[in-house]
C-alpha positions in Angstrom: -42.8 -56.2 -61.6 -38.9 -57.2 -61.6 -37.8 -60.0 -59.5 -34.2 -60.1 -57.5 -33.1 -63.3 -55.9 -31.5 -63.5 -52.8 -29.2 -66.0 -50.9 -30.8 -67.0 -48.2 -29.0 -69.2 -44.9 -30.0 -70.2 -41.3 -26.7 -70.7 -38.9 -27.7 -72.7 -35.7 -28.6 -70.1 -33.1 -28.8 -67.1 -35.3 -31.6 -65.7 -37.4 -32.4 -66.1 -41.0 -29.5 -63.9 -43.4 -29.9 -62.6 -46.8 -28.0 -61.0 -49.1 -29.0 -59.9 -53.1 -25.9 -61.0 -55.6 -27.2 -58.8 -58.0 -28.2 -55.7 -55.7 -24.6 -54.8 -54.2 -24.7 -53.8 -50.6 -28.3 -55.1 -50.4 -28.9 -57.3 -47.2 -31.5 -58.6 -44.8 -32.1 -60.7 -41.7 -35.0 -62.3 -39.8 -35.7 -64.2 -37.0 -38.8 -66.3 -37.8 -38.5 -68.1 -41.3 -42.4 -66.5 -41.8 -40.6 -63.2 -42.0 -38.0 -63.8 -44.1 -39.5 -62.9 -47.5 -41.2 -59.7 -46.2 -38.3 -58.5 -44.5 -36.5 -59.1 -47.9 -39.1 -57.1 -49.8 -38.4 -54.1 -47.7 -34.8 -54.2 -47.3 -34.7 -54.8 -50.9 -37.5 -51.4 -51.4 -35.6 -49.4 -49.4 -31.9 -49.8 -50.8 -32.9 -49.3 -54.1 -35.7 -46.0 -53.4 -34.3 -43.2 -55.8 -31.7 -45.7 -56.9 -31.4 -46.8 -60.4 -32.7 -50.4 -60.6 -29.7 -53.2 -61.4 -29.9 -55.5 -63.7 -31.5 -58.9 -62.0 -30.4 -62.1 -63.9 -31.9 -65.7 -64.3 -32.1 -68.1 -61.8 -29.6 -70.1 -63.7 -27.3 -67.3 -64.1 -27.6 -66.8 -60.6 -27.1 -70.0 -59.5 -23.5 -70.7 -61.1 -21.8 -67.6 -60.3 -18.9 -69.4 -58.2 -20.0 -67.3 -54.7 -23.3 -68.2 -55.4 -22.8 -72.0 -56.3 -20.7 -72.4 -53.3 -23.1 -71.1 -50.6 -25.3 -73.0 -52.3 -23.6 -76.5 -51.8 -22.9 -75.2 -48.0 -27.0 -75.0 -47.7 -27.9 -72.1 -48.6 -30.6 -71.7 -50.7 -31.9 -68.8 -53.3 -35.7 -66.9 -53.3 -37.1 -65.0 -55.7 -37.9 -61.6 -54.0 -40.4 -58.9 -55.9 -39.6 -55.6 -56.4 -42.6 -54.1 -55.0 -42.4 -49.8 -56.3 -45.1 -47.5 -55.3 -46.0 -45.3 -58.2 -47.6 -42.8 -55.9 -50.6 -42.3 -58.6 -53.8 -44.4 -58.5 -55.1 -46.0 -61.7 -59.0 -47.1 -62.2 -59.3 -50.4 -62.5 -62.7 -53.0 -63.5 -63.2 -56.4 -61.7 -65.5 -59.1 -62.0 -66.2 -61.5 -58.5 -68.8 -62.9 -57.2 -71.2 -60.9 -54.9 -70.4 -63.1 -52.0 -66.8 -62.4 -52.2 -68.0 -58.5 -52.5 -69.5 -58.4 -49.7 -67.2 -60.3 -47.6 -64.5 -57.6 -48.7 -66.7 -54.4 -48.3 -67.7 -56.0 -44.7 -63.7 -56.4 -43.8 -63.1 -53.2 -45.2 -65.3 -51.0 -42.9 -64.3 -53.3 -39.8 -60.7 -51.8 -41.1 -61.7 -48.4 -41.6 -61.0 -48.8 -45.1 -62.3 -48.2 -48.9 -62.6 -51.3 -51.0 -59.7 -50.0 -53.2 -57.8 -48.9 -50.1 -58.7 -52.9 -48.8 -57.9 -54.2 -52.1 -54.6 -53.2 -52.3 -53.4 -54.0 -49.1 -54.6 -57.7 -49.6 -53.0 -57.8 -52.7 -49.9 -56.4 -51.5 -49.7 -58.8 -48.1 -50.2 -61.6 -51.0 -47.1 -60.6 -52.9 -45.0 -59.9 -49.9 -46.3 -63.6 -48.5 -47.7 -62.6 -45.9 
Protein backbone atom coordinates (compact mmCIF):
# COMPACT_ATOMS: atom_id res chain seq x y z
CA UNK A 1 0.00 0.00 0.00
CA UNK A 2 1.71 3.49 -0.91
CA UNK A 3 1.29 6.27 1.39
CA UNK A 4 0.92 10.24 0.17
CA UNK A 5 1.21 12.92 2.79
CA UNK A 6 -0.86 15.75 2.79
CA UNK A 7 -0.71 19.38 4.29
CA UNK A 8 -3.28 19.69 6.45
CA UNK A 9 -4.66 23.44 8.11
CA UNK A 10 -7.68 24.69 10.10
CA UNK A 11 -8.38 28.62 9.51
CA UNK A 12 -10.71 30.00 12.35
CA UNK A 13 -14.27 29.68 10.97
CA UNK A 14 -13.51 27.54 8.02
CA UNK A 15 -13.28 23.78 7.73
CA UNK A 16 -10.26 21.55 7.75
CA UNK A 17 -8.02 22.04 4.04
CA UNK A 18 -5.76 19.68 2.42
CA UNK A 19 -3.69 19.57 -0.31
CA UNK A 20 -1.05 16.46 -1.47
CA UNK A 21 2.60 18.17 -2.40
CA UNK A 22 3.35 15.22 -4.22
CA UNK A 23 -0.11 14.54 -5.97
CA UNK A 24 -0.48 17.88 -8.16
CA UNK A 25 -3.98 19.23 -8.31
CA UNK A 26 -4.97 16.79 -5.50
CA UNK A 27 -7.05 18.56 -2.75
CA UNK A 28 -9.50 18.00 0.06
CA UNK A 29 -11.62 19.66 2.82
CA UNK A 30 -13.72 18.78 5.84
CA UNK A 31 -15.63 20.16 8.32
CA UNK A 32 -15.21 17.93 11.42
CA UNK A 33 -11.46 17.11 12.20
CA UNK A 34 -13.04 13.12 12.52
CA UNK A 35 -13.42 13.37 8.79
CA UNK A 36 -10.48 14.71 7.68
CA UNK A 37 -8.51 11.57 6.98
CA UNK A 38 -11.34 9.75 5.19
CA UNK A 39 -12.21 12.57 3.11
CA UNK A 40 -8.46 12.56 2.17
CA UNK A 41 -8.47 8.94 1.29
CA UNK A 42 -11.15 9.53 -1.22
CA UNK A 43 -10.18 12.69 -2.69
CA UNK A 44 -6.83 11.26 -2.91
CA UNK A 45 -8.68 7.59 -4.74
CA UNK A 46 -10.52 9.48 -6.92
CA UNK A 47 -7.85 11.89 -8.53
CA UNK A 48 -5.52 9.39 -9.12
CA UNK A 49 -8.40 6.34 -10.57
CA UNK A 50 -6.85 5.45 -14.10
CA UNK A 51 -4.05 7.85 -13.37
CA UNK A 52 -0.58 6.72 -13.20
CA UNK A 53 0.56 6.80 -9.52
CA UNK A 54 3.30 9.76 -8.63
CA UNK A 55 6.03 9.21 -6.93
CA UNK A 56 5.28 9.87 -2.96
CA UNK A 57 8.49 10.85 -1.00
CA UNK A 58 9.65 10.65 2.77
CA UNK A 59 8.35 12.48 5.39
CA UNK A 60 11.69 14.25 5.63
CA UNK A 61 11.75 15.03 2.06
CA UNK A 62 8.41 16.30 2.45
CA UNK A 63 8.92 18.27 5.15
CA UNK A 64 11.84 20.68 3.83
CA UNK A 65 10.51 21.41 0.58
CA UNK A 66 10.44 25.35 1.11
CA UNK A 67 6.28 25.49 0.48
CA UNK A 68 6.07 22.76 2.67
CA UNK A 69 8.42 23.94 5.58
CA UNK A 70 6.68 27.25 5.48
CA UNK A 71 3.07 26.15 6.01
CA UNK A 72 4.43 24.15 8.38
CA UNK A 73 5.92 26.95 10.70
CA UNK A 74 2.45 28.84 9.99
CA UNK A 75 0.65 25.60 11.72
CA UNK A 76 0.04 23.46 9.41
CA UNK A 77 0.72 20.21 9.97
CA UNK A 78 1.40 16.89 7.52
CA UNK A 79 -0.62 13.19 7.65
CA UNK A 80 0.17 10.26 6.15
CA UNK A 81 -2.78 9.32 3.91
CA UNK A 82 -3.07 5.50 2.31
CA UNK A 83 -3.58 4.81 -1.02
CA UNK A 84 -6.47 2.60 -0.67
CA UNK A 85 -6.84 0.69 -4.78
CA UNK A 86 -9.56 -1.72 -5.33
CA UNK A 87 -8.18 -4.63 -7.39
CA UNK A 88 -11.63 -5.59 -8.37
CA UNK A 89 -10.56 -9.49 -7.91
CA UNK A 90 -10.99 -11.42 -4.65
CA UNK A 91 -8.16 -13.44 -3.26
CA UNK A 92 -8.66 -16.45 -0.59
CA UNK A 93 -7.27 -15.86 2.30
CA UNK A 94 -6.70 -18.20 6.00
CA UNK A 95 -7.13 -16.69 9.52
CA UNK A 96 -6.69 -17.78 12.81
CA UNK A 97 -9.05 -15.90 15.91
CA UNK A 98 -10.49 -17.00 18.59
CA UNK A 99 -14.09 -18.41 18.35
CA UNK A 100 -15.52 -15.73 20.42
CA UNK A 101 -14.26 -13.07 18.15
CA UNK A 102 -15.93 -15.49 15.27
CA UNK A 103 -18.83 -15.36 16.40
CA UNK A 104 -19.11 -11.90 17.40
CA UNK A 105 -18.24 -11.09 13.56
CA UNK A 106 -20.59 -13.72 11.92
CA UNK A 107 -23.42 -12.33 14.40
CA UNK A 108 -22.64 -8.47 13.07
CA UNK A 109 -22.40 -9.74 9.75
CA UNK A 110 -26.01 -11.17 9.34
CA UNK A 111 -27.42 -8.02 11.45
CA UNK A 112 -25.64 -6.26 8.22
CA UNK A 113 -26.78 -8.40 5.65
CA UNK A 114 -23.38 -9.38 4.97
CA UNK A 115 -20.83 -12.43 4.40
CA UNK A 116 -17.99 -12.74 6.81
CA UNK A 117 -15.60 -11.80 3.89
CA UNK A 118 -18.00 -9.14 2.72
CA UNK A 119 -17.90 -7.97 6.86
CA UNK A 120 -14.28 -8.39 7.00
CA UNK A 121 -13.26 -6.15 4.57
CA UNK A 122 -15.32 -3.41 5.34
CA UNK A 123 -14.00 -3.43 8.95
CA UNK A 124 -10.76 -3.60 7.74
CA UNK A 125 -11.18 -0.90 5.33
CA UNK A 126 -13.09 1.58 7.94
CA UNK A 127 -9.75 0.73 10.08
CA UNK A 128 -7.44 2.06 7.41
CA UNK A 129 -9.51 4.96 6.46
CA UNK A 130 -9.79 5.80 10.51
CA UNK A 131 -12.87 5.60 10.80
Amino acid sequence: MKTYFALANKDPDSPYGLWFPDVTGCFSAADREEDVMSNAIEALLLHLENEEQPHSRQVHEIASDPSVAQELASGSYLIAVPLVTAKNRSVRVNLSLDKGIVDAIDAAARMRRLSRSGFLAEAAQNEIRGR
